[in-house]
Each structure stands twice: as structure tokens, then as C-alpha cells.
DOGU-944569 format. One line per field, with one value per atom (N, C-alpha, C): z, y, x; atom name; residue in three letters; residue number from 1. Coordinates in steps of 0.1 Angstrom, whole numbers, plus 5000, padded with zeros to 4 digits. Atoms other than C-alpha are relative to their C-alpha. Layout:
zz = c(Z, ...)
yy = c(Y, ...)
xx = c(X, ...)
atome = c(CA, ...)
residu = c(ALA, ...)
num = c(NUM, ...)
This chain:
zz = c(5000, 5000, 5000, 4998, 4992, 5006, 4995, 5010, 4991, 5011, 4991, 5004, 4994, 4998, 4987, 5010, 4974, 4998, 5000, 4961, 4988, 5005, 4944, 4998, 5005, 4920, 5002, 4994, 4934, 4984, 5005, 4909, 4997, 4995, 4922, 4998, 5008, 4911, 5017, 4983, 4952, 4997, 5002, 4959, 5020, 4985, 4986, 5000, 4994, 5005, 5009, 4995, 5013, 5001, 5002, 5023, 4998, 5001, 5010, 4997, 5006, 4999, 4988, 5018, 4966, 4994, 5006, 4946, 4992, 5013, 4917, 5010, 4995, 4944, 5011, 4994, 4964, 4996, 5007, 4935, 4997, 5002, 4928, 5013, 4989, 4963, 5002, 4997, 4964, 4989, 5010, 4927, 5009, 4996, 4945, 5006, 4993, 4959, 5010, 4985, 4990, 5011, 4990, 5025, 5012, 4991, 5043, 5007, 4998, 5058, 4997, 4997, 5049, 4987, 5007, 5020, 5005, 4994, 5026, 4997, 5007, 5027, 4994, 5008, 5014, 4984, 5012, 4982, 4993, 5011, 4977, 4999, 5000, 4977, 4989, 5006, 4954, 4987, 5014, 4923, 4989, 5002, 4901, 5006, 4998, 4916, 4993, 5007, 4898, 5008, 4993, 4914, 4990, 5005, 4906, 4999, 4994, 4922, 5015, 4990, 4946, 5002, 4995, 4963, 5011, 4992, 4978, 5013, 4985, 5016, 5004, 4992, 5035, 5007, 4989, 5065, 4999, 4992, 5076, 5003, 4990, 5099, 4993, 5014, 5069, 4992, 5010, 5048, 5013, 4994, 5076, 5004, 4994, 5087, 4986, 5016, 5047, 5000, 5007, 5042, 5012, 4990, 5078, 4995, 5009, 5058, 4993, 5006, 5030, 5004, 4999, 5044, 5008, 4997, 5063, 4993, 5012, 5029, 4997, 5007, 5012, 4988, 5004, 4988, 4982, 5016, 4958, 4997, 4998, 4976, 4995, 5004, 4967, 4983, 5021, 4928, 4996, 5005, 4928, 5005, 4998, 4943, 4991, 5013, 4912, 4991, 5005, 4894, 4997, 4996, 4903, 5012, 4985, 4922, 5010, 4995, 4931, 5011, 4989, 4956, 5011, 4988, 4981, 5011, 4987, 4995, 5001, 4992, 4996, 5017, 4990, 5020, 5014, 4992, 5036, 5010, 4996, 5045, 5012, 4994, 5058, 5015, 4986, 5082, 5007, 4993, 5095, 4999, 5004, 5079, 4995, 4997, 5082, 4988, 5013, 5059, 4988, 5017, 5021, 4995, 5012, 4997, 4986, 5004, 4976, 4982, 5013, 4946, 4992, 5001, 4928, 4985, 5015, 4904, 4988, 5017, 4867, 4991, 5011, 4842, 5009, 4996, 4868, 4994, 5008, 4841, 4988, 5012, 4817, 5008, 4996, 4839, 5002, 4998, 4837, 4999, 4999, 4853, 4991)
yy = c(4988, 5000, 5012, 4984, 5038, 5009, 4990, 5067, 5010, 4989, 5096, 5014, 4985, 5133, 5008, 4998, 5154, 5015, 4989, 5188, 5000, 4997, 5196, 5013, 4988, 5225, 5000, 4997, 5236, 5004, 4992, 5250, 5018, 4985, 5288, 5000, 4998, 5281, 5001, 5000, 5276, 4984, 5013, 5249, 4990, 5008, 5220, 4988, 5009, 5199, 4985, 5010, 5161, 4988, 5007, 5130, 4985, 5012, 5093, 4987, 5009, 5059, 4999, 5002, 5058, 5016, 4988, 5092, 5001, 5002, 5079, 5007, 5001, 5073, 5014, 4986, 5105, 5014, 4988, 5129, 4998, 5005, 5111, 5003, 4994, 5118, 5014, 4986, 5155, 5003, 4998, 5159, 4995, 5004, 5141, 5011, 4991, 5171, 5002, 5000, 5160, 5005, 4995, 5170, 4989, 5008, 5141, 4989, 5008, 5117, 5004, 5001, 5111, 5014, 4985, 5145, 5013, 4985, 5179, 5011, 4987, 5203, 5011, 4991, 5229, 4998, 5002, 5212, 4997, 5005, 5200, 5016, 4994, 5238, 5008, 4993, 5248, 4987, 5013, 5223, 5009, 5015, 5207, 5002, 5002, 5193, 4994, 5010, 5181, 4997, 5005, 5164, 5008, 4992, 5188, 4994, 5006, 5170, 4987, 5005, 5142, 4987, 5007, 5123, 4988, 5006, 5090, 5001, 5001, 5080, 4987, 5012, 5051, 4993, 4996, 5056, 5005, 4988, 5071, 5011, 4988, 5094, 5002, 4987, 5105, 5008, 4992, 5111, 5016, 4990, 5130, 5016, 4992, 5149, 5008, 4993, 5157, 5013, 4990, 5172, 5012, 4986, 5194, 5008, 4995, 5202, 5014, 4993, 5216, 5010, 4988, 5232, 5014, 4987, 5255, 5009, 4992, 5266, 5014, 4986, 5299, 4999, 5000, 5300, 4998, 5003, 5304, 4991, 5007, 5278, 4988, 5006, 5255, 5001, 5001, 5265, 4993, 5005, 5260, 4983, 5014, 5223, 4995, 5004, 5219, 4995, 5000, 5228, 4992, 5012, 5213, 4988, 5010, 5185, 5000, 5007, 5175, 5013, 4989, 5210, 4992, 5009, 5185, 4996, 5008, 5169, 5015, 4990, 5208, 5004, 4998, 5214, 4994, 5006, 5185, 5001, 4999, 5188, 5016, 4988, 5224, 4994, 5007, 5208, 4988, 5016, 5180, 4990, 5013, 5153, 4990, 5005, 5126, 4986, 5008, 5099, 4998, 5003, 5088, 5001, 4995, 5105, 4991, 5005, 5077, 5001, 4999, 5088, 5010, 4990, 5116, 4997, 5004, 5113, 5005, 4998, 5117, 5002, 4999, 5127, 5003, 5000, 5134, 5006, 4995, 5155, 4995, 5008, 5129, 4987, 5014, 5102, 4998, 5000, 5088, 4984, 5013, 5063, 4989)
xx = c(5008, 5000, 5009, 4992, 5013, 4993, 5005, 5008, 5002, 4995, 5008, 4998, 5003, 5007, 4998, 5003, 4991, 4996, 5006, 4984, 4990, 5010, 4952, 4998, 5006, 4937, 4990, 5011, 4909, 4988, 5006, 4879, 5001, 4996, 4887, 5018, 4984, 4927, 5008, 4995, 4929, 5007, 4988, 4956, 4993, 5005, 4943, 5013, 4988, 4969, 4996, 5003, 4964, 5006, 4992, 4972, 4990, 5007, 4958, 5003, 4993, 4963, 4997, 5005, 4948, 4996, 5005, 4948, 4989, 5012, 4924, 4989, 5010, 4900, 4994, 4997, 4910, 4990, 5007, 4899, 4988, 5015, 4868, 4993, 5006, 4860, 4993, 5002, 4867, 4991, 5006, 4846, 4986, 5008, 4819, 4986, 5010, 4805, 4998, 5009, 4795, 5013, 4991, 4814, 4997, 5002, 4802, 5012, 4989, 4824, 5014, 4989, 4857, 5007, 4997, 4853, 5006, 4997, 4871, 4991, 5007, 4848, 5000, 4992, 4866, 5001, 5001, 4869, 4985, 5012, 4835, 4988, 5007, 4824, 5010, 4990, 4854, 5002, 4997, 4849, 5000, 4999, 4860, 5013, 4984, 4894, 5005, 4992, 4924, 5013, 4988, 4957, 5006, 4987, 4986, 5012, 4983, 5016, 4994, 4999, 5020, 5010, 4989, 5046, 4997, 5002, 5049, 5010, 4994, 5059, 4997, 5001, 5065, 4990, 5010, 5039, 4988, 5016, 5006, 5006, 4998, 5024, 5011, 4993, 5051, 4993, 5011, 5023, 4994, 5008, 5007, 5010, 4988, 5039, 5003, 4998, 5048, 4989, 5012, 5013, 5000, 4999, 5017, 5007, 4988, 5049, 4996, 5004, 5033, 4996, 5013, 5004, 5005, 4987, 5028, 5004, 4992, 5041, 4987, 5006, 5031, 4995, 5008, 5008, 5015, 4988, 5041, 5007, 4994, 5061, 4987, 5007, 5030, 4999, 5004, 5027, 5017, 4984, 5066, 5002, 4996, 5062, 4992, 5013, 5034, 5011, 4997, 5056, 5020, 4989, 5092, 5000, 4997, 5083, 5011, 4989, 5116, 5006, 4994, 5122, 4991, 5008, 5098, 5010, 4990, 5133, 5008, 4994, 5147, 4989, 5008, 5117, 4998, 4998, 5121, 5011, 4990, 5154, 5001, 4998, 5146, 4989, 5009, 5115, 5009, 4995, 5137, 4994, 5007, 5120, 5009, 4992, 5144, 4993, 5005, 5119, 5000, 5001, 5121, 4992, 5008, 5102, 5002, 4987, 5108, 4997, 5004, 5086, 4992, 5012, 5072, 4991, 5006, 5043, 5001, 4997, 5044, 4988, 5015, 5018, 4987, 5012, 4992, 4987, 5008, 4973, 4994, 5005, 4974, 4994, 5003, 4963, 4983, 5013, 4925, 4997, 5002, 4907, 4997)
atome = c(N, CA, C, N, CA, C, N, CA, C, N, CA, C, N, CA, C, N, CA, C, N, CA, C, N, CA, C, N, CA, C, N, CA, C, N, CA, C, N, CA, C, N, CA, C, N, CA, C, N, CA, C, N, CA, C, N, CA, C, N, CA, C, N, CA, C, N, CA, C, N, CA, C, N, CA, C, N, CA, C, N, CA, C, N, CA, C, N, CA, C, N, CA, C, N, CA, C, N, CA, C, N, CA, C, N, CA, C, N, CA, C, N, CA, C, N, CA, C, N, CA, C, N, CA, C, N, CA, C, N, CA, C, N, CA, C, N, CA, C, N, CA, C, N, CA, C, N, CA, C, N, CA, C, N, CA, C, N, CA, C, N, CA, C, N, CA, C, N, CA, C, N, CA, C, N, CA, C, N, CA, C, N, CA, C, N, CA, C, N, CA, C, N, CA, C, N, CA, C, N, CA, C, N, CA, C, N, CA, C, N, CA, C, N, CA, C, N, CA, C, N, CA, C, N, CA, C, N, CA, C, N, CA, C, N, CA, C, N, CA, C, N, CA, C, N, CA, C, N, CA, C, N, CA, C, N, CA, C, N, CA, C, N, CA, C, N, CA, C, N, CA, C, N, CA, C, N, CA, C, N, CA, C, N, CA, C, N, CA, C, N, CA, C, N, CA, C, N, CA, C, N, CA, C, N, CA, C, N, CA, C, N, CA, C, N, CA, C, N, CA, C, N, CA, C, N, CA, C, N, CA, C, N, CA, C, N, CA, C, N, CA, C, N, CA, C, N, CA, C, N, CA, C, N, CA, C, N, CA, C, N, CA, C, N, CA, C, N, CA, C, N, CA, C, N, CA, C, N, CA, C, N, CA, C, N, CA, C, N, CA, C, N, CA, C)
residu = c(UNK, UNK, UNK, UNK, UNK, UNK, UNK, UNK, UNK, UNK, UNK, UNK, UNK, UNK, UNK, UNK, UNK, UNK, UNK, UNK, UNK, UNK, UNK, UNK, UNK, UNK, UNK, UNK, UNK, UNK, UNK, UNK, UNK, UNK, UNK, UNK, UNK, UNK, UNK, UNK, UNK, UNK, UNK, UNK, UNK, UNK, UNK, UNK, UNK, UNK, UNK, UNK, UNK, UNK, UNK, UNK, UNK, UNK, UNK, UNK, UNK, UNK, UNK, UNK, UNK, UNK, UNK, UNK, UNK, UNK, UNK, UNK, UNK, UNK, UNK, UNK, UNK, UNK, UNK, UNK, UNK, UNK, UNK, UNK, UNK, UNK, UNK, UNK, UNK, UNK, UNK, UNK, UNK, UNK, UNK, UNK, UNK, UNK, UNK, UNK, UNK, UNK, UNK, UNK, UNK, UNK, UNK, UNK, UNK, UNK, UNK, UNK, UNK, UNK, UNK, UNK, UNK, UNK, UNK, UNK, UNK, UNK, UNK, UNK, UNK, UNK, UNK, UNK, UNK, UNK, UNK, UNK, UNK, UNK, UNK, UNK, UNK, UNK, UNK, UNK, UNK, UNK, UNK, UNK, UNK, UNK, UNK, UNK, UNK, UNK, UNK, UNK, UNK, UNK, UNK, UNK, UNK, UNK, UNK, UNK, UNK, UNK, UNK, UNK, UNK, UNK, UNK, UNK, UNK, UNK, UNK, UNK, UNK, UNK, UNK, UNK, UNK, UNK, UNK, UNK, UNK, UNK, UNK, UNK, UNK, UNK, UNK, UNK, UNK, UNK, UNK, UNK, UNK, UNK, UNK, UNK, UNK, UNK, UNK, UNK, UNK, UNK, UNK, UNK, UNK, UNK, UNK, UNK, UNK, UNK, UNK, UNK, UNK, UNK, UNK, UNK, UNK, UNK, UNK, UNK, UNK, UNK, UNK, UNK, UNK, UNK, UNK, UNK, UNK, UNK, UNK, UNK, UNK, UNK, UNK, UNK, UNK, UNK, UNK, UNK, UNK, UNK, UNK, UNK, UNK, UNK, UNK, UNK, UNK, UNK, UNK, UNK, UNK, UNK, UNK, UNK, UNK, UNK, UNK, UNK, UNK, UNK, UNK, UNK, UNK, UNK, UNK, UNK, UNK, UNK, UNK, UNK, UNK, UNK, UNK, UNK, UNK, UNK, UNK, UNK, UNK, UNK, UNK, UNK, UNK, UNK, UNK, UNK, UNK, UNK, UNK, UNK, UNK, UNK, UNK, UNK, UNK, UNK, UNK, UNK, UNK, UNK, UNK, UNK, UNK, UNK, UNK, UNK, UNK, UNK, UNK, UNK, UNK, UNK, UNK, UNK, UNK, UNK, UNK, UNK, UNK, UNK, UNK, UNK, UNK, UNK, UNK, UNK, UNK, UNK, UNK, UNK, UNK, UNK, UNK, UNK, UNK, UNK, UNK)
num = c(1, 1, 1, 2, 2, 2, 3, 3, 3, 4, 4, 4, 5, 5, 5, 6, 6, 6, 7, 7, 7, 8, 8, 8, 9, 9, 9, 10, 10, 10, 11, 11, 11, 12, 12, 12, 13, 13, 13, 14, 14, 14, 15, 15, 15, 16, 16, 16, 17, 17, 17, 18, 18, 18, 19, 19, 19, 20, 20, 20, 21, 21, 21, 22, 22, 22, 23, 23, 23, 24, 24, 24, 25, 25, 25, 26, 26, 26, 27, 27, 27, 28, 28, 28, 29, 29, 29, 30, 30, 30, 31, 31, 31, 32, 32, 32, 33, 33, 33, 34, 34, 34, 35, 35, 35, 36, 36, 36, 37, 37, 37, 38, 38, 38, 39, 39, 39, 40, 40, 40, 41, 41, 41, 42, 42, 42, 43, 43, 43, 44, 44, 44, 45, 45, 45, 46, 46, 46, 47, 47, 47, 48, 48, 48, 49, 49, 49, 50, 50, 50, 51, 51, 51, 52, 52, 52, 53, 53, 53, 54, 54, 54, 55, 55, 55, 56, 56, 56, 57, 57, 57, 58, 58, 58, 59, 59, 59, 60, 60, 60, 61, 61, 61, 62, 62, 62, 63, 63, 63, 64, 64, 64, 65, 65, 65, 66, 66, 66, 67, 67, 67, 68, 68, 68, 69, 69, 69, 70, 70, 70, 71, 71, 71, 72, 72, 72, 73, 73, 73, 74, 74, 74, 75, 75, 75, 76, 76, 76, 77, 77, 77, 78, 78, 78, 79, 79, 79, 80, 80, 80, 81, 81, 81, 82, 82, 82, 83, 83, 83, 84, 84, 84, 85, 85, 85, 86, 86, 86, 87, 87, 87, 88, 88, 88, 89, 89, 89, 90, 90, 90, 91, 91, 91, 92, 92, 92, 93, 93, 93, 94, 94, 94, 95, 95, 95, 96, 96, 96, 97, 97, 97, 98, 98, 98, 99, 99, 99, 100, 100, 100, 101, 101, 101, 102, 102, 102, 103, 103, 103, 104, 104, 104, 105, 105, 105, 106, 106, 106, 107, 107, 107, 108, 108, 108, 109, 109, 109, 110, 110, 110, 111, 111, 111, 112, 112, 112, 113, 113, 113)
């Protein structure tokens, strides 16, 4: 099983930060609309969403730790990890995040269920 940590385009060009084990199933979530359960509400009032960037992790609690990471960041530092993934292990390295990032995704714009 992967963990993954993920940044998402919002509908409104807002950037949402998360963490899950299956992305497919992830985004299908947030599209869903709804805010029930295990949905961010945030997103399901800010549609449509798309996965921008996301990076795997070891753990639960790397994923969870990564995404505190992020969500810390500044709103430019997020378009810049869109856009160069690979600044994820400079960020890391500045949080003291000591775990293996061991993978970042590819094509997320071309990928459909």
C-alpha cells in the first residue's frame, strides 16, 4: 500500500493539500460534491478538483507529517512544488523530515481512470 501526499487544484485556482492511499480514488472523492464523511469540505464547495503533484511515503504518519509540511508553505512555495516537484526533498530537508520521499508522480494531468 502507498501513501501519498498530494496537492490539488481547486475549481477557484485555490491549491488544497492532502494525504491518502489511493489518489484515483482520492479525487473522485473530492469531485463528489459531497462533505460528508471522509470528503474535505473545502473542496467540495470549490469544484472541480484536479491532482497537481503528489509524492509517495513510507507511512501514515510520513504522509501525515509531509502534508503538515506543505500546508505550512506559502501559497508560491506550493505553485513552485506543482511545478518542480523535486524542491519537496529541499523542503524536507529544511522541516527536518528525516523519511524517504521515495517517489514523485508523473503525468498526473494525463492520467484517467
Amino acid at each position: 500500500m502507498g501513501y501519498w501526499v498530494y496537492l490539488a487544484r481547486c475549481g477557484n485556482n485555490s491549491i488544497y493539500t492532502g494525504a491518502t492511499t489511493d489518489l484515483v480514488r482520492r479525487e473522485r472523492e473530492h469531485n463528489s460534491g459531497s462533505s460528508k464523511g471522509n470528503k474535505a469540505k473545502y473542496t467540495a464547495s470549490h469544484l472541480p478538483v484536479s491532482l497537481a503533484q503528489a509524492w509517495e511515503v513510507g507511512s501514515w504518519s510520513d504522509a501525515l507529517r509531509l502534508e503538515h509540511a506543505i500546508k505550512k508553505c506559502p501559497r508560491l512555495q506550493k505553485d513552485q512544488l506543482i511545478k518542480e516537484p523535486d524542491m519537496i526533498y529541499r523542503l524536507a530537508e529544511r522541516r527536518k523530515l528525516t523519511f524517504p520521499i521515495t517517489e514523485t508522480s508523473k503525468d498526473l494531468g494525463n492520467r484517467r481512470d
